[in-house]
C-alpha positions in Angstrom: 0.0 0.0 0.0 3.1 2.4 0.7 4.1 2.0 -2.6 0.8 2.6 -4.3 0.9 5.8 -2.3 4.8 6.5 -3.2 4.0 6.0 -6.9 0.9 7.9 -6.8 2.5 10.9 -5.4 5.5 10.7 -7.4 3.0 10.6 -10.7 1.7 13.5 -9.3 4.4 15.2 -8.9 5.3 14.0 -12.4 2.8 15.1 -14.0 2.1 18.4 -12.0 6.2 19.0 -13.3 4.9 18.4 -16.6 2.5 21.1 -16.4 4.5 23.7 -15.4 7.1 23.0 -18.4 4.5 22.8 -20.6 2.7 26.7 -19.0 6.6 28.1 -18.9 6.9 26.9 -22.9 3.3 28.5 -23.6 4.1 31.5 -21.4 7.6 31.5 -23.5 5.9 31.8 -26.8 3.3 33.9 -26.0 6.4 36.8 -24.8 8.2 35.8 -28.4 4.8 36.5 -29.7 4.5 39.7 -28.0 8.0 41.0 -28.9 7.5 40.0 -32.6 3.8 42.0 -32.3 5.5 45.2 -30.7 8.0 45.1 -33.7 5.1 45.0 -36.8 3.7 47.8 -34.5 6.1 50.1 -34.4 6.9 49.2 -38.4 3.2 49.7 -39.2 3.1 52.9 -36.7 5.9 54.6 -38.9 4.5 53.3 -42.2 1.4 55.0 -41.2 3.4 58.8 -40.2 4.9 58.0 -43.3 1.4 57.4 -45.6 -0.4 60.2 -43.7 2.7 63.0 -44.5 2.5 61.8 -48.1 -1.6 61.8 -48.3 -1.2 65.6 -47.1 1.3 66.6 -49.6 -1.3 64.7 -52.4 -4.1 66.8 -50.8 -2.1 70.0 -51.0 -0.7 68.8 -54.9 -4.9 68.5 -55.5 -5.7 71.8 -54.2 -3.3 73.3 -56.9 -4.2 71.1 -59.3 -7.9 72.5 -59.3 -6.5 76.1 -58.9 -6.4 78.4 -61.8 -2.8 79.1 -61.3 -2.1 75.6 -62.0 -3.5 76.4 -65.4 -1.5 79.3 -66.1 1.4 77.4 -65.5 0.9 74.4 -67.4 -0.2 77.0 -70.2 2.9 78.9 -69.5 5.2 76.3 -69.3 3.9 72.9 -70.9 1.3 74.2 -73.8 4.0 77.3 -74.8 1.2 79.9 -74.3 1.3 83.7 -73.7 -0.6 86.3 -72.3 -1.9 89.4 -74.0 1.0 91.6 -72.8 3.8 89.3 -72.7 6.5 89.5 -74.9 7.4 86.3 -76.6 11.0 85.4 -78.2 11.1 82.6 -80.9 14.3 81.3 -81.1 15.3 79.7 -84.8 18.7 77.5 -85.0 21.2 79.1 -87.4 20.2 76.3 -90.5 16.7 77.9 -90.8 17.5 81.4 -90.6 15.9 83.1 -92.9 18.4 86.1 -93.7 21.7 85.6 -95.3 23.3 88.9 -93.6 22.1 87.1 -89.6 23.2 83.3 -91.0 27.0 84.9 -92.4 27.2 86.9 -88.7 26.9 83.4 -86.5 29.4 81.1 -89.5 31.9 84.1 -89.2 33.4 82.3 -86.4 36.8 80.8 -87.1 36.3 76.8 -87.2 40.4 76.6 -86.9 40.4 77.9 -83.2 40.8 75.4 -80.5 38.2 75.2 -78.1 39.8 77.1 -75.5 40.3 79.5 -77.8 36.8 79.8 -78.4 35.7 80.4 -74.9 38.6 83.2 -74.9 36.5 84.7 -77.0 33.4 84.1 -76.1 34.2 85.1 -72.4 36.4 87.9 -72.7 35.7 89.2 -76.4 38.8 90.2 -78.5 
């Protein structure tokens, strides 16, 4: 009878041993879970700063976009437009110019110069 009670007690204690490993592992992986959770959170945190900064500068690149000086400048700028007013310049290469007197003033430079030579000259002058 003793040692029905011995060996009761010491499955008891056997198993009550194996039950604390086994809440200590779960307890374990639970913390690893909660470290691992606190990391994405603070990831997803400044992924969200980072989406709600660039949401604002896309609200404030809509607000101009609807504006009318928006417009002007993609007329300006984009669709080559003008203003009543503005003074506009059209610049023509040197093949289709249309005057022989403005075509012989630009070919009057000296193609035997050296390149150094030419900015001399186009720096300084004479």
């Amino acid at each position: 009878m003793k040692a029905i009670k011995s060996w009761i007690s010491r499955s008891i204690t056997l198993v009550g041993a194996v039950f604390i490993v086994i809440v200590i592992a779960d307890y374990n992986q639970q913390l690893i879970e909660l470290s691992r959770l606190k990391e994405q959170l603070k990831l997803d945190e400044s992924l969200m700063s980072e989406l709600t900064e660039q949401r604002d500068e896309l609200l404030i690149l809509k607000d101009y976009a609807a504006s009318d000086k928006a417009v002007e400048d993609f007329a300006r700028q984009e669709g080559y437009m003008a203003q009543p007013g503005d003074t506009v310049f059209i610049v023509q290469p040197i093949n289709e110019m249309q005057n022989e007197s403005e075509r012989k003033a630009y070919s009057d430079f000296d193609n035997d110069q050296s390149n150094i030579e030419r900015w001399l000259f186009w720096l300084f002058g004479d």
